[in-house]
Biopython code that builds the backbone (N, CA, C, O; Angstrom):
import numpy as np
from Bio.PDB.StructureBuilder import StructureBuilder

atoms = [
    (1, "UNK", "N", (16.350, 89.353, 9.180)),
    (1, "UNK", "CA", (17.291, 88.559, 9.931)),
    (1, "UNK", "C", (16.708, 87.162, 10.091)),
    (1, "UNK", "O", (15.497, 86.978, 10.221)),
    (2, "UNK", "N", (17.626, 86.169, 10.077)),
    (2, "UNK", "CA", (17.480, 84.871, 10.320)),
    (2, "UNK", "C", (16.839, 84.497, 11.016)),
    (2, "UNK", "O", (16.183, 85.440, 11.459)),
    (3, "UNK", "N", (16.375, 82.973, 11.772)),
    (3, "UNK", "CA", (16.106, 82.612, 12.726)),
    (3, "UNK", "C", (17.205, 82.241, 13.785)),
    (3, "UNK", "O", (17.259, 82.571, 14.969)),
    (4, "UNK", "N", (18.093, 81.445, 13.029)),
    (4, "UNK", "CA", (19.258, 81.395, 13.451)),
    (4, "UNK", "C", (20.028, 82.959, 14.575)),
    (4, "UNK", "O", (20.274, 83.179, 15.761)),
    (5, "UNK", "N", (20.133, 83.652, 13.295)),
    (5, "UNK", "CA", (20.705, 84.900, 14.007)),
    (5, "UNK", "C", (19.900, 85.328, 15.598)),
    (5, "UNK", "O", (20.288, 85.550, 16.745)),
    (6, "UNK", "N", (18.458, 85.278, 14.806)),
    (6, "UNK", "CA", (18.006, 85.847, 15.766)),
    (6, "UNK", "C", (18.069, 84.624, 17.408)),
    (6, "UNK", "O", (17.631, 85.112, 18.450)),
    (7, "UNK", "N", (18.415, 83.693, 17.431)),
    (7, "UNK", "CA", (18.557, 82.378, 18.203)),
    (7, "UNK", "C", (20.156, 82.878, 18.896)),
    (7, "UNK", "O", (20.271, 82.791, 20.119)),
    (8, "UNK", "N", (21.214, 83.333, 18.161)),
    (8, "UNK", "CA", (22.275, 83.460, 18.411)),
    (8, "UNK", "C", (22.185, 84.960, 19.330)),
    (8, "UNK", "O", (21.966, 85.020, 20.540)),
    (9, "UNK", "N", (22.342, 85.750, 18.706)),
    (9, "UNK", "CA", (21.627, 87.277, 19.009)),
    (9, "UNK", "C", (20.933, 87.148, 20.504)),
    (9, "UNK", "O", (21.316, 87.716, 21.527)),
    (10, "UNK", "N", (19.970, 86.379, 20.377)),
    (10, "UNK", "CA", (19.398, 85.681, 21.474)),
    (10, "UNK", "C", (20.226, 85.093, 22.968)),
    (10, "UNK", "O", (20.298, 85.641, 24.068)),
    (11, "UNK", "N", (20.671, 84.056, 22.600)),
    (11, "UNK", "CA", (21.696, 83.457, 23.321)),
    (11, "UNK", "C", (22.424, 84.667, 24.172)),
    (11, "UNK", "O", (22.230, 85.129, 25.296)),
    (12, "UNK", "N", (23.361, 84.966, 23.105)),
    (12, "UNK", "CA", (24.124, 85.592, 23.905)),
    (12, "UNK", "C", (23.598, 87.136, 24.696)),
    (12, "UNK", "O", (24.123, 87.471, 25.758)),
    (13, "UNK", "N", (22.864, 87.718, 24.248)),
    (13, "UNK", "CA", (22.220, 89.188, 25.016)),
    (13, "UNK", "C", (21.558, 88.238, 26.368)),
    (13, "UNK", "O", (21.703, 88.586, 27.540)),
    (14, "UNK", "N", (20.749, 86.873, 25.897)),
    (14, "UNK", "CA", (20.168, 86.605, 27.222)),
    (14, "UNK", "C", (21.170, 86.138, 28.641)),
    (14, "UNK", "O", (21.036, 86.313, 29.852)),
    (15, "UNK", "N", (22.246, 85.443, 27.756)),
    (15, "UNK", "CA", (23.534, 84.961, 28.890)),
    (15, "UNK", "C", (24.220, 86.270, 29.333)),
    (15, "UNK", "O", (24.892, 86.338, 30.362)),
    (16, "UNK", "N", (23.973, 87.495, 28.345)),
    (16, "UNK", "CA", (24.952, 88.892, 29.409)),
    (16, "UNK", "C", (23.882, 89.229, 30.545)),
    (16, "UNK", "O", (24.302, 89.511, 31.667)),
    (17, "UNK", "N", (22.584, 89.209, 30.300)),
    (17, "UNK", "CA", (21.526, 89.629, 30.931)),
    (17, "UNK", "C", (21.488, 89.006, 31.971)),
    (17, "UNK", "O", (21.071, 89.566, 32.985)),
    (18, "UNK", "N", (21.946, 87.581, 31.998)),
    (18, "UNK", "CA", (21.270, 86.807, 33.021)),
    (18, "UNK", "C", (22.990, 87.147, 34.372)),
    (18, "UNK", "O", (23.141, 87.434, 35.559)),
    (19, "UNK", "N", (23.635, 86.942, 33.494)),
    (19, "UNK", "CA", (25.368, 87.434, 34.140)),
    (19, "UNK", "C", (24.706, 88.514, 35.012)),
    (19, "UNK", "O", (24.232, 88.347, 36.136)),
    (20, "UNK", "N", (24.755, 89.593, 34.334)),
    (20, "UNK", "CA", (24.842, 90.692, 34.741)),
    (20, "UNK", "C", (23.549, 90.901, 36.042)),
    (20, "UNK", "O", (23.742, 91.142, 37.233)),
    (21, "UNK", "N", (22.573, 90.761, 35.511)),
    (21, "UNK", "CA", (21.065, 90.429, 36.936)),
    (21, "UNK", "C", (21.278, 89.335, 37.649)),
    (21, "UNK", "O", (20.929, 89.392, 38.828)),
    (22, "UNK", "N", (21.655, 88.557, 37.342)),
    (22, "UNK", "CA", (21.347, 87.092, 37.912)),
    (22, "UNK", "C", (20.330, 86.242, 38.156)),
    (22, "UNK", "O", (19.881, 85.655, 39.140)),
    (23, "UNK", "N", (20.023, 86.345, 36.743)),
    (23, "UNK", "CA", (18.569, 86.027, 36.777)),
    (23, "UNK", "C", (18.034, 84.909, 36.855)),
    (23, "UNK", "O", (16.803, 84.931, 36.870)),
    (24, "UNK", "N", (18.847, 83.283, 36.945)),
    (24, "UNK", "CA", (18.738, 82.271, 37.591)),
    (24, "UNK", "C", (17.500, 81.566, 36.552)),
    (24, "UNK", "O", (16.717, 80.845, 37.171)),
    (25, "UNK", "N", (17.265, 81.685, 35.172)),
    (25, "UNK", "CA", (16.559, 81.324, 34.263)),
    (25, "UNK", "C", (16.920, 80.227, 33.467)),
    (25, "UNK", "O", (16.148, 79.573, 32.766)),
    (26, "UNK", "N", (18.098, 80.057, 33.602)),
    (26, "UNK", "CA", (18.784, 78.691, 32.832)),
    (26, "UNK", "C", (19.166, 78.845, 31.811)),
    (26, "UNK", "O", (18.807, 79.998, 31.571)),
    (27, "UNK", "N", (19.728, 78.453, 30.878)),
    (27, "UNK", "CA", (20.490, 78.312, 29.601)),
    (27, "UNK", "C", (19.067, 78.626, 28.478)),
    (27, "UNK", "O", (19.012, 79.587, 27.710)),
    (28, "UNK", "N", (18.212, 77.775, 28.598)),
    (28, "UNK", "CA", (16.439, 78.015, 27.499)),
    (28, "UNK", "C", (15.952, 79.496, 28.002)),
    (28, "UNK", "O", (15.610, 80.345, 27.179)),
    (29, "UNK", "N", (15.944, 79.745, 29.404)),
    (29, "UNK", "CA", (14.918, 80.852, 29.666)),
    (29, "UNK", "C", (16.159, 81.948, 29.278)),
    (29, "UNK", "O", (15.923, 82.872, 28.499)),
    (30, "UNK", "N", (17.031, 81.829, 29.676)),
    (30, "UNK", "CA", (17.945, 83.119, 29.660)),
    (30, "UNK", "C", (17.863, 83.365, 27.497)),
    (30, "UNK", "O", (17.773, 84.456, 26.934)),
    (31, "UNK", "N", (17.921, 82.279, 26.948)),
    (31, "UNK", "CA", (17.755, 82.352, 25.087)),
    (31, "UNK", "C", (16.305, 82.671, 24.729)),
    (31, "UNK", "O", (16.044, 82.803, 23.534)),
    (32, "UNK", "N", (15.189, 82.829, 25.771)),
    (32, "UNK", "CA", (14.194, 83.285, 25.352)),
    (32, "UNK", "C", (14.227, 84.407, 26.203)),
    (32, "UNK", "O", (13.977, 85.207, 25.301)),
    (33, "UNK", "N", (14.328, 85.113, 27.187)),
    (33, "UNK", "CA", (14.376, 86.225, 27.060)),
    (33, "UNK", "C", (15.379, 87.408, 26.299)),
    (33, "UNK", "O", (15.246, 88.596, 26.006)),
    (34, "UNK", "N", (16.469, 86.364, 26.154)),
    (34, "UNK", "CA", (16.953, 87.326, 25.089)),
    (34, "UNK", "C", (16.328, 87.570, 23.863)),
    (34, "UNK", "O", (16.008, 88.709, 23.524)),
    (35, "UNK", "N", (16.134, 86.595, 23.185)),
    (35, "UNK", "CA", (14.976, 86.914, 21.920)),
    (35, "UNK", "C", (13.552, 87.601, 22.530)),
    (35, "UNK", "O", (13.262, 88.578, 21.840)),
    (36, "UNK", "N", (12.773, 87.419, 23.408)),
    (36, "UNK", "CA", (11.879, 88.426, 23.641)),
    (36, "UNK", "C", (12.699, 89.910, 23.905)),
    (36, "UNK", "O", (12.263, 91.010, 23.567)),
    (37, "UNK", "N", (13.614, 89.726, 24.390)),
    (37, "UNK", "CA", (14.520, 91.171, 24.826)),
    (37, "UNK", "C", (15.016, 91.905, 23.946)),
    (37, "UNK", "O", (15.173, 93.124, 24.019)),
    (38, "UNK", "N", (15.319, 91.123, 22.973)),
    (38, "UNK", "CA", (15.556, 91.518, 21.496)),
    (38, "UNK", "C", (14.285, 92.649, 20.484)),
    (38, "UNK", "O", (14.393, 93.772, 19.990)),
    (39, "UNK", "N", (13.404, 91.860, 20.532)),
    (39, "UNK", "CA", (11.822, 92.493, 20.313)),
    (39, "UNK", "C", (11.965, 93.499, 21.400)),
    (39, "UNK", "O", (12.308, 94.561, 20.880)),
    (40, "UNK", "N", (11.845, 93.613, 22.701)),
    (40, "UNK", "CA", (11.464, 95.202, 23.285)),
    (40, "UNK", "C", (12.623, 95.644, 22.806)),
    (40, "UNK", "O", (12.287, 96.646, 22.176)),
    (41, "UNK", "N", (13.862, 95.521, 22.700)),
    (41, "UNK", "CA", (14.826, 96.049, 22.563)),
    (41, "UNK", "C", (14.707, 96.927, 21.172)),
    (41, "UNK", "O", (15.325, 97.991, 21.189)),
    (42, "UNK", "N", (14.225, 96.710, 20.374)),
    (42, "UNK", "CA", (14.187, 96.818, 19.158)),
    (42, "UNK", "C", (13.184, 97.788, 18.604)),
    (42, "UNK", "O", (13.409, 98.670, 17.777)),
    (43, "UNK", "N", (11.827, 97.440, 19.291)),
    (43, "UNK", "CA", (10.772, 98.626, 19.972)),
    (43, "UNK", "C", (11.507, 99.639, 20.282)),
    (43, "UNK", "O", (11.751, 100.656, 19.632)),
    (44, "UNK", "N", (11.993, 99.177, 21.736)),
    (44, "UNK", "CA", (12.430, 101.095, 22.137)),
    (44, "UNK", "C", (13.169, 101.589, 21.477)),
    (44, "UNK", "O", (13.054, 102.806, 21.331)),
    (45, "UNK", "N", (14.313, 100.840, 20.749)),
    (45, "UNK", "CA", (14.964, 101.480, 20.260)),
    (45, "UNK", "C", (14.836, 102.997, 19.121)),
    (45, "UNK", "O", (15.287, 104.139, 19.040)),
    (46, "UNK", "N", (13.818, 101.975, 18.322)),
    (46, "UNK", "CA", (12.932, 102.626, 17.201)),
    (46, "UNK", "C", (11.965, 103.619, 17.604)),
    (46, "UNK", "O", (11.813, 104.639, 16.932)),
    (47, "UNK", "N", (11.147, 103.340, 18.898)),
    (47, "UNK", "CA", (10.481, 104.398, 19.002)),
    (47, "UNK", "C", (10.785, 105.470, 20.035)),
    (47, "UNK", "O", (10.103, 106.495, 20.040)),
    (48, "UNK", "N", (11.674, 105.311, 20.827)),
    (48, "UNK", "CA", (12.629, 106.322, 21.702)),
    (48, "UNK", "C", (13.682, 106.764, 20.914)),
    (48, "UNK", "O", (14.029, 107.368, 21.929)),
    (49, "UNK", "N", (14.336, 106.989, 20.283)),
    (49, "UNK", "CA", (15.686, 107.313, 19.298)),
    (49, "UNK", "C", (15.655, 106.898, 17.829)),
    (49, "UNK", "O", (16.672, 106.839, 17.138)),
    (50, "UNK", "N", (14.224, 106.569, 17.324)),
    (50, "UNK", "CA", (14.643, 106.633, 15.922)),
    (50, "UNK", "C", (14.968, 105.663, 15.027)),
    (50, "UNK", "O", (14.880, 105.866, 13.816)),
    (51, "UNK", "N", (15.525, 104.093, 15.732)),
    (51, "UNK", "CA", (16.711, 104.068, 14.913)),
    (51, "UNK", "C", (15.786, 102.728, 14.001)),
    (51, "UNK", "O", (15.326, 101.655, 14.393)),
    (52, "UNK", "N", (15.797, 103.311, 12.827)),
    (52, "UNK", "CA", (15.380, 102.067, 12.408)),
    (52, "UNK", "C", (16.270, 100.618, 11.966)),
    (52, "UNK", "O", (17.449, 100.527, 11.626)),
    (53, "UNK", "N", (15.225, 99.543, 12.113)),
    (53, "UNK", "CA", (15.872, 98.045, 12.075)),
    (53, "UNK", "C", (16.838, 98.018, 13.195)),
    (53, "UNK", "O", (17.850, 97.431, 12.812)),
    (54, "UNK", "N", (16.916, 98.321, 14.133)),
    (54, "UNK", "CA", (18.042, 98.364, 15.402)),
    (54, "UNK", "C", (18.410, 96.659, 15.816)),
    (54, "UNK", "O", (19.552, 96.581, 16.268)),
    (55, "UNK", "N", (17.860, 95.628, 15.769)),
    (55, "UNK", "CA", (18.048, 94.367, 15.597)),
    (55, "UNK", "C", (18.242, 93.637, 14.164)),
    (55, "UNK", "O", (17.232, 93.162, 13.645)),
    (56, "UNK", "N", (19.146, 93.553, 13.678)),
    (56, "UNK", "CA", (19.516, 93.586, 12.261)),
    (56, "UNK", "C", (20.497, 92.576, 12.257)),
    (56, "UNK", "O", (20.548, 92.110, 11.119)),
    (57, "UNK", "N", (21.384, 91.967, 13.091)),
    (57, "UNK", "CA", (22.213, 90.419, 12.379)),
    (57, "UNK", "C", (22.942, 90.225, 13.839)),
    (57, "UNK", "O", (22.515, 90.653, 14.911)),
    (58, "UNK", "N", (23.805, 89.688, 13.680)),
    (58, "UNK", "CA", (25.172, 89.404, 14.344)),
    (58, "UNK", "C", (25.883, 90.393, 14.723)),
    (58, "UNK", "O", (26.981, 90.249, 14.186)),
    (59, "UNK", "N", (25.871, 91.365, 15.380)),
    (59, "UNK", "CA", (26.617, 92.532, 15.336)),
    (59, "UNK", "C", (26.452, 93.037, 16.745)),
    (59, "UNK", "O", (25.530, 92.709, 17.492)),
    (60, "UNK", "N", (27.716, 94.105, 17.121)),
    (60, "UNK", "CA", (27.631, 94.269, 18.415)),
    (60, "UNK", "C", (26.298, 95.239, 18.787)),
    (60, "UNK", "O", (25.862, 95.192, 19.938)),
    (61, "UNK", "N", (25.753, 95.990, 17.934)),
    (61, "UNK", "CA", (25.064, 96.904, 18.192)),
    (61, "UNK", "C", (23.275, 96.143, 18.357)),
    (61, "UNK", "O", (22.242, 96.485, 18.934)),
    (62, "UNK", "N", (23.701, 94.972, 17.484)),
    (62, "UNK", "CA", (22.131, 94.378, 17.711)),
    (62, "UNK", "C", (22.168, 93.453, 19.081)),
    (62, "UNK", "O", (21.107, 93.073, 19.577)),
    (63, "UNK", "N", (23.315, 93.146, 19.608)),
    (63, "UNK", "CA", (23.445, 92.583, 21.103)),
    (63, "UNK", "C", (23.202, 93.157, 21.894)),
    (63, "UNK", "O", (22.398, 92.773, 22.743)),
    (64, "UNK", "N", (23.805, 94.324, 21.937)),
    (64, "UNK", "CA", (23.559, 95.712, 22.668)),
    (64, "UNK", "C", (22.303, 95.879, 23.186)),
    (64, "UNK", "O", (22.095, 95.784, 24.396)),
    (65, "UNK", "N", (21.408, 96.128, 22.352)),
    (65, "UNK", "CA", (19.693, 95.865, 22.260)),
    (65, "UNK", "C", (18.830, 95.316, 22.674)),
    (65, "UNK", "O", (17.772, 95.625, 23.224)),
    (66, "UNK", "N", (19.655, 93.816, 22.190)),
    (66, "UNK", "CA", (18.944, 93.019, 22.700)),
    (66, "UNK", "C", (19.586, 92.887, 24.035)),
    (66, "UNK", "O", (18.621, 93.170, 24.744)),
    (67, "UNK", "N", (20.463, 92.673, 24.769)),
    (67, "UNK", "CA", (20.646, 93.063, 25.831)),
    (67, "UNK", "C", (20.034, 94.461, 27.067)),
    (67, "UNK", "O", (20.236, 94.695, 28.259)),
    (68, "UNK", "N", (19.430, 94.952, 26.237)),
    (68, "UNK", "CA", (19.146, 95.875, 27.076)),
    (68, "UNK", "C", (17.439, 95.551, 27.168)),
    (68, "UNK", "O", (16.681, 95.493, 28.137)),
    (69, "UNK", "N", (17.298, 95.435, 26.226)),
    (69, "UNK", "CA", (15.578, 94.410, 26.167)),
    (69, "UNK", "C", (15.360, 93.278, 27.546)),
    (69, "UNK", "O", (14.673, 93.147, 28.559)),
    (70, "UNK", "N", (16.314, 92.692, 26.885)),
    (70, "UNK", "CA", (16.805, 91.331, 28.138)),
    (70, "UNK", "C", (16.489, 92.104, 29.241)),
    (70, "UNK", "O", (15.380, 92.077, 29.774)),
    (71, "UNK", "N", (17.602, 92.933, 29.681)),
    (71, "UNK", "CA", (17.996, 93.640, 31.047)),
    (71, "UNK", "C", (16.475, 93.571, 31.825)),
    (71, "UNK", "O", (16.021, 92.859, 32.721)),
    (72, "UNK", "N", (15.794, 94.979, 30.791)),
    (72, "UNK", "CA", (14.388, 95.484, 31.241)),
    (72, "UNK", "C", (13.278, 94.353, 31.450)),
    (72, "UNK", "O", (12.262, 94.601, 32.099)),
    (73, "UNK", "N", (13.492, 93.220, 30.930)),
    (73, "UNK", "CA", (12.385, 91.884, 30.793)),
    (73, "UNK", "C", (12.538, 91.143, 32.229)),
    (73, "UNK", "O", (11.725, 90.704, 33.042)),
    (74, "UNK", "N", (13.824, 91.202, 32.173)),
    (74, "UNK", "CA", (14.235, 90.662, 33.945)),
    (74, "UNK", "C", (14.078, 91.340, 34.484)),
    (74, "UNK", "O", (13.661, 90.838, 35.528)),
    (75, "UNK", "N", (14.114, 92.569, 34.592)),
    (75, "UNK", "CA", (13.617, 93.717, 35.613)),
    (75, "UNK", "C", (11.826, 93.783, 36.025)),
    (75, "UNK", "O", (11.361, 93.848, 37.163)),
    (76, "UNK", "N", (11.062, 93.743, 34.733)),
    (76, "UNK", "CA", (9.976, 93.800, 34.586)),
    (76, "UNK", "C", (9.288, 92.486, 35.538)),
    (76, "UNK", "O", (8.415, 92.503, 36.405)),
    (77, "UNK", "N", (10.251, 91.161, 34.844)),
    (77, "UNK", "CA", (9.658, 89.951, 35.213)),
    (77, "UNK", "C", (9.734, 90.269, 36.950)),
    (77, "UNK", "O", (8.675, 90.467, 37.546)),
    (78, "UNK", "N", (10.804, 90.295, 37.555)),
    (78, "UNK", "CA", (10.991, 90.317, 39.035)),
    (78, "UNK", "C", (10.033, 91.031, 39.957)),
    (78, "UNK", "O", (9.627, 90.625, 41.045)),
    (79, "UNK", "N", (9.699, 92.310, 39.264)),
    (79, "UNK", "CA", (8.578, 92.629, 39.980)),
    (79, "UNK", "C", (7.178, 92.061, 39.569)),
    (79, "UNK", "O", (6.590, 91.840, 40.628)),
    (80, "UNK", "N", (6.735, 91.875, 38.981)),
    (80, "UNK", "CA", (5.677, 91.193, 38.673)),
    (80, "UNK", "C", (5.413, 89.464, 39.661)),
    (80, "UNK", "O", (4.434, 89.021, 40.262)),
    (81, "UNK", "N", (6.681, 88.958, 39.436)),
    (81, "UNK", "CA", (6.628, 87.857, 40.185)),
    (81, "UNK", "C", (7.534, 87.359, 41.669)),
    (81, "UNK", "O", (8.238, 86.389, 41.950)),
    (82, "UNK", "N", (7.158, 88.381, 42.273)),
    (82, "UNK", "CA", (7.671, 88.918, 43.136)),
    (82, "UNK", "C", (7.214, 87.801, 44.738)),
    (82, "UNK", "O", (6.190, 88.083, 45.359)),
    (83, "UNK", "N", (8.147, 86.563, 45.217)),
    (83, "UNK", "CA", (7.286, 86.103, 46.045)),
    (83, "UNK", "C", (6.519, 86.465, 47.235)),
    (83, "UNK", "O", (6.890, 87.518, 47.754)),
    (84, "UNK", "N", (5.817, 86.031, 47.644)),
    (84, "UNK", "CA", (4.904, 86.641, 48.547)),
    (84, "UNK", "C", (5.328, 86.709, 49.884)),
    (84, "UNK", "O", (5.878, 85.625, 50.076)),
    (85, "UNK", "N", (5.390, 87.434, 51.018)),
    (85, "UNK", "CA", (6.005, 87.713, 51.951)),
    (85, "UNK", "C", (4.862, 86.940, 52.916)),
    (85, "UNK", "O", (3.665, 87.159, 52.730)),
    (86, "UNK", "N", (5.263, 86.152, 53.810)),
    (86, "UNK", "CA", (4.083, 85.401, 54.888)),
    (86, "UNK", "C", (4.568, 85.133, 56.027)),
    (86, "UNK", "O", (3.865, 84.605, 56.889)),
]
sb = StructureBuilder()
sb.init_structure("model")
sb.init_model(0)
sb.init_chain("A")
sb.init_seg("    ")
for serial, (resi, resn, name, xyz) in enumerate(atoms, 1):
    if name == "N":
        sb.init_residue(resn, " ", resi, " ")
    sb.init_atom(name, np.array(xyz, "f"), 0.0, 1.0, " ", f" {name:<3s}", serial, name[0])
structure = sb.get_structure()
């Protein structure tokens, strides 16, 4: 897959991700965690269910993915950076 694709792919899994959490990352952070989200996405996919190449073009099923990558990256990130209570 492209760079492009993977930029697009990107985009949009990170803008459902950020919709859907509210993850308050901006237009750049929400397109890089979708492309990092894309990569875990793509991981679990393959190594929880099998599926090989599960991030593969433009397609709803590689959004899917990467959206759910996304999801877990914002999930992950929030606790990790979690502000401090004082």
């Amino acid at each position: 897959m492209g760079i492009l694709s993977w930029i697009i792919v990107g985009l949009l899994a990170g803008w459902l991700a950020g919709m859907v959490m509210g993850s308050g990352y901006g237009l750049v952070g929400d397109i890089i965690l979708g492309i990092i989200g894309g990569v875990v996405g793509g991981f679990l996919a393959g190594a929880l269910f099998g599926v090989p190449n599960a991030v593969n073009g433009i397609n709803p099923l590689s959004i899917a993915i990467a959206f759910a990558g996304a999801v877990i990256l914002i999930a992950i990130t929030r606790l990790v950076a979690r502000p401090s209570r004082v």
